[in-house]
C-alpha positions in Angstrom: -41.1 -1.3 73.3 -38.3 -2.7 74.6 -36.1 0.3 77.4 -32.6 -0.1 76.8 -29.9 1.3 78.6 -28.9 3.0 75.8 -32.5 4.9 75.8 -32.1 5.5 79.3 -29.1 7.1 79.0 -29.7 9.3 76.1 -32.4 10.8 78.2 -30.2 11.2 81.3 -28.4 13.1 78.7 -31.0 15.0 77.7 -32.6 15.9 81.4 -30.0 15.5 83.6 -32.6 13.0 85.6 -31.9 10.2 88.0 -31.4 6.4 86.2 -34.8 5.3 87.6 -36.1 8.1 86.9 -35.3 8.3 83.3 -36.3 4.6 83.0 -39.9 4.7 84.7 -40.1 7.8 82.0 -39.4 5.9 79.2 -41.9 3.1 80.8 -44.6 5.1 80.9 -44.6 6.4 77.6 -43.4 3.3 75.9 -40.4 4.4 75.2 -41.4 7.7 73.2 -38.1 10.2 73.9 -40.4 13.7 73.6 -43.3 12.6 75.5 -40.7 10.9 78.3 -39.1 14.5 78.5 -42.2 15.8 78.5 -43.0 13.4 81.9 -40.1 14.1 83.8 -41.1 17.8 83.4 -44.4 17.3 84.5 -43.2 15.4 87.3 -40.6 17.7 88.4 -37.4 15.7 87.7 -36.3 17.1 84.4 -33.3 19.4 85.5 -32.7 21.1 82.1 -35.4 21.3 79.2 -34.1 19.0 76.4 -32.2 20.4 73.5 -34.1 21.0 70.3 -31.5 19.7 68.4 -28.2 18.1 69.3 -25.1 19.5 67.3 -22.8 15.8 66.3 -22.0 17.2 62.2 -18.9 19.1 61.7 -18.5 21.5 59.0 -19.1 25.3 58.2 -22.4 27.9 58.0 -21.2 30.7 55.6 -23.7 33.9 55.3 -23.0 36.4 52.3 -25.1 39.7 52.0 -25.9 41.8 48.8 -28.1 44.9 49.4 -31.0 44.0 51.0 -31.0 40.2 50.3 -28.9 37.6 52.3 -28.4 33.9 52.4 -26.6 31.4 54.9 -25.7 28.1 53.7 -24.5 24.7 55.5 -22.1 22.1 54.1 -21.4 19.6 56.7 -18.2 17.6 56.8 -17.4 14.7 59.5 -14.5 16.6 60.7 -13.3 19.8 62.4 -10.2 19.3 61.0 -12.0 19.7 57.3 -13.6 22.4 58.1 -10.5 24.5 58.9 -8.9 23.1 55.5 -8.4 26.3 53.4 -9.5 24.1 50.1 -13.4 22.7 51.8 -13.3 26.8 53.2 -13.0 28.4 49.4 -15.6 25.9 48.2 -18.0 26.4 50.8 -17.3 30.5 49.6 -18.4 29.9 46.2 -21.4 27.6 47.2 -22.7 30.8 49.6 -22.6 33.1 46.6 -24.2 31.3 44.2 -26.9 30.8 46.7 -28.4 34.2 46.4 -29.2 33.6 42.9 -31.8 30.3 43.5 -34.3 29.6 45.9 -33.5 26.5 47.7 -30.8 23.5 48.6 -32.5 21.4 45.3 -31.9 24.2 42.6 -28.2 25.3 44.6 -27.3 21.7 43.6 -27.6 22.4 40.1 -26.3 26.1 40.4 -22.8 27.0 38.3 -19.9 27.3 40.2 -16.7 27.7 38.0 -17.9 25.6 34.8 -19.4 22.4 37.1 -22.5 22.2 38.9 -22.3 22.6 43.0 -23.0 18.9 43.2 -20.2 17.6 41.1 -18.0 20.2 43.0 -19.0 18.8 46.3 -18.3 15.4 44.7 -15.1 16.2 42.8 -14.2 17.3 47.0 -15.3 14.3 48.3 -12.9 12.5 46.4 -9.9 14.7 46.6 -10.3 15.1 50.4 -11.8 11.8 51.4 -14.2 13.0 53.8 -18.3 12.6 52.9 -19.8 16.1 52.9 -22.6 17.5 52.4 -25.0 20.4 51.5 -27.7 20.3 54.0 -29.5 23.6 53.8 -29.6 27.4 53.2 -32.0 29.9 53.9 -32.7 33.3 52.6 -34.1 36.6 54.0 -34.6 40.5 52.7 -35.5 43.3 53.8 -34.5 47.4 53.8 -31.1 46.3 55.6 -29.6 43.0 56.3 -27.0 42.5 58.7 -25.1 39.7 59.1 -22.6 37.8 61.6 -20.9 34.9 62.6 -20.3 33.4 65.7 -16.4 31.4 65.9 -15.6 32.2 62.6 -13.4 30.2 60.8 -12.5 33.2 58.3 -14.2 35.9 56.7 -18.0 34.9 56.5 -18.2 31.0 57.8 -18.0 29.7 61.0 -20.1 27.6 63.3 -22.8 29.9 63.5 -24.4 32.4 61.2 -26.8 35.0 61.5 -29.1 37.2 59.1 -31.0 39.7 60.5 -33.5 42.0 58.3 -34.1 45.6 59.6 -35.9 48.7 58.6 -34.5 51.5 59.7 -31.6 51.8 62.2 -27.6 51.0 61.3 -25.2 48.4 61.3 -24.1 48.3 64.9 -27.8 47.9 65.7 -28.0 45.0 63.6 -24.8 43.7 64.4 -25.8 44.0 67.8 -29.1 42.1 67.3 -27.4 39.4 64.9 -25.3 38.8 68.3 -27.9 38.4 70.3 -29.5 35.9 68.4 -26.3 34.0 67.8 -26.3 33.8 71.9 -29.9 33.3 73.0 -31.0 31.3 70.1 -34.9 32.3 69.7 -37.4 30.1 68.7 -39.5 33.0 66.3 -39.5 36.7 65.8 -42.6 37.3 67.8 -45.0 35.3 69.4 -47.7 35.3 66.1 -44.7 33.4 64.1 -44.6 30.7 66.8 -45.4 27.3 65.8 -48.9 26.6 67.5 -48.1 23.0 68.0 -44.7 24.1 70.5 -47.1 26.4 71.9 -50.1 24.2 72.7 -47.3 21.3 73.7 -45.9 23.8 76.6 -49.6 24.6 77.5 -50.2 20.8 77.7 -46.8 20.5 80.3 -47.8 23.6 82.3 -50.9 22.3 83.1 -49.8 18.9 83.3 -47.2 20.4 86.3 -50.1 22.6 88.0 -52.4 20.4 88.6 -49.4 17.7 90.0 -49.5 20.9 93.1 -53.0 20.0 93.5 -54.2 23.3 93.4 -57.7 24.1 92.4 -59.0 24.9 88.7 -59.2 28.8 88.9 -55.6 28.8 90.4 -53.9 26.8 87.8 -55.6 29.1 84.8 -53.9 31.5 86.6 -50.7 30.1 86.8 -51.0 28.7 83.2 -51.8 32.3 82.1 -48.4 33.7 84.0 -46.1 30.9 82.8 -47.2 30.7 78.8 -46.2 34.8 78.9 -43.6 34.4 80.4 -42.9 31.2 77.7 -43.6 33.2 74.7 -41.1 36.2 76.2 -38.3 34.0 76.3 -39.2 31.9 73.6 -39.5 35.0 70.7 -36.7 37.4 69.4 -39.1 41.0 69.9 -39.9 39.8 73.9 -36.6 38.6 75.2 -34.1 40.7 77.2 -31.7 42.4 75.1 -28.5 40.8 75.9 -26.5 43.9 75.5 -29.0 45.7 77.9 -31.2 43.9 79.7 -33.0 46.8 80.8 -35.1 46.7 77.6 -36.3 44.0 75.0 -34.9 43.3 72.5 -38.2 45.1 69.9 -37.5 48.3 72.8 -33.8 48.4 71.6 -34.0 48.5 68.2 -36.7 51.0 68.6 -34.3 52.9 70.4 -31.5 52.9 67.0 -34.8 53.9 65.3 -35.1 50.6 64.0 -37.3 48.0 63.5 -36.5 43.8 63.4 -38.5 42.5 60.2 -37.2 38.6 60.4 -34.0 37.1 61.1 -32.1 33.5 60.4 -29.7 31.2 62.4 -28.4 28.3 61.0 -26.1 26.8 63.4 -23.4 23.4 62.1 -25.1 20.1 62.9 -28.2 21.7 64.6 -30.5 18.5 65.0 -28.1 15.9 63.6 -27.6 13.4 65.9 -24.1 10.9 65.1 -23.4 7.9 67.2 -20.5 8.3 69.6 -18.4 5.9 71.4 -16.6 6.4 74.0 -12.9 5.8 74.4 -12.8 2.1 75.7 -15.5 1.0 72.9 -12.8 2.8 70.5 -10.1 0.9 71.9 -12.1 -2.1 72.0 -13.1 -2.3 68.7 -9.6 -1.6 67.0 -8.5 -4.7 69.6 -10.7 -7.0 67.7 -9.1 -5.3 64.1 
């Protein structure tokens, strides 16, 4: 595969590694983008963990909670300015609500909202404001209690972020607190049996991989390996991380404290994992030269 310098950059982007660096990466794992991450980390030369997702999409999470059941749904746009337009803000409303009646993106489609489907709604929108949008995904959680919030809300209910959390037991400031906390710290699972296996075995792979570059011998490195994966799976689930508002306890030790106790939560953050092309000014300028 041929290394451009477009891949070389996106992974300088990614890692914050040297040019050469990033290049021999992408040589030695023919041009595979994880597993060139994955090198530079093993190596040493990686100086941030790449992103799991890159947010490029515009547009608006909205969360709505009834009893113990809540939902947050995303409807992208491809600009800010759209998603502060009062008229994309009320529709995205209705397209929350009717969400907790189905189960999924495919039947909230063909869900009523005011006489139309939510599809011919987003379309009729699409029209009227000229922007492509769309419905990209909800998700739904329940539980004793659910708590929501919203990180940079837009208005009441919808911003950039939103987060459910389930509880059983405890009150609303403890949830609030905790839907906060997740907003900030963004955790990969509730508790380290809801991990994916596959992210786990992956950062076992790496940690090995960087062990053995120190040259230490076998019973060290299962050592080390043992160490690092804990402390991997404490930062990596919601129960085991330090609770941002004390970080004297965890986050489980907290809520056990409001006499609660965390039974799932959701975080559905705008344009989480879409990646856009960008250009940068002088392309821009470039192009509209050439008309």
């Amino acid at each position: 595969m041929a290394i451009t310098a477009a891949l070389v950059k996106e992974l300088r982007d990614a890692t914050g590694a040297g040019m050469m660096d990033a290049k021999k990466a992408l040589t030695e794992t023919n041009g595979d983008m994880d597993a060139a991450v994955d090198w530079l980390r093993t190596k040493g030369l990686a100086k941030a963990a790449k992103k799991s997702g890159r947010t490029a999409a515009e547009g608006l999470v909205a969360v709505v909670v009834d009893g113990g059941k809540g939902v947050a749904v995303e409807v992208n746009a491809e600009t800010d300015f759209v998603a502060k337009n009062a008229e994309f803000q009320e529709m995205v409303s209705g397209i929350a609500a009717a969400a907790l009646n189905v189960d999924d993106v495919e039947a909230l489609k063909g869900a009523n909202l005011g006489g139309k489907t939510v599809a011919d709604v987003l379309t009729d929108k699409i029209a009227k404001i000229g922007e492509n949008m769309t419905l990209r995904r909800m998700a739904k959680i329940e539980g004793d209690k659910v708590v929501s919030y919203v990180h940079n809300a837009a208005t009441a209910g919808m911003g950039k972020i939103g987060v459910l959390v389930a509880l059983s037991g405890g009150d609303e400031a403890i949830g609030k607190q905790v839907a906060m906390h997740i907003a900030a710290v963004n955790p990969a699972a509730l508790s380290e049996a809801d991990l994916d296996p596959a992210v786990v075995e992956k950062e076992k792979q790496v940690q090995m991989d960087i062990a053995r570059e120190s040259g230490k011998p076998e019973q060290v490195i299962e050592k080390m390996i043992e160490g690092r994966m804990k402390k991997f799976v404490a930062e990596s689930t919601l129960l085991n991380q330090q609770f941002v508002v004390n970080p004297d306890l965890t986050v489980e030790a907290a809520a056990k404290e409001a006499g609660a106790t965390i039974t799932g939560f959701i975080r559905l953050e705008v344009g989480e994992g879409i990646e856009v092309e960008k250009e940068d000014f002088a392309a821009e300028v470039a192009k509209a030269a050439q008309g």
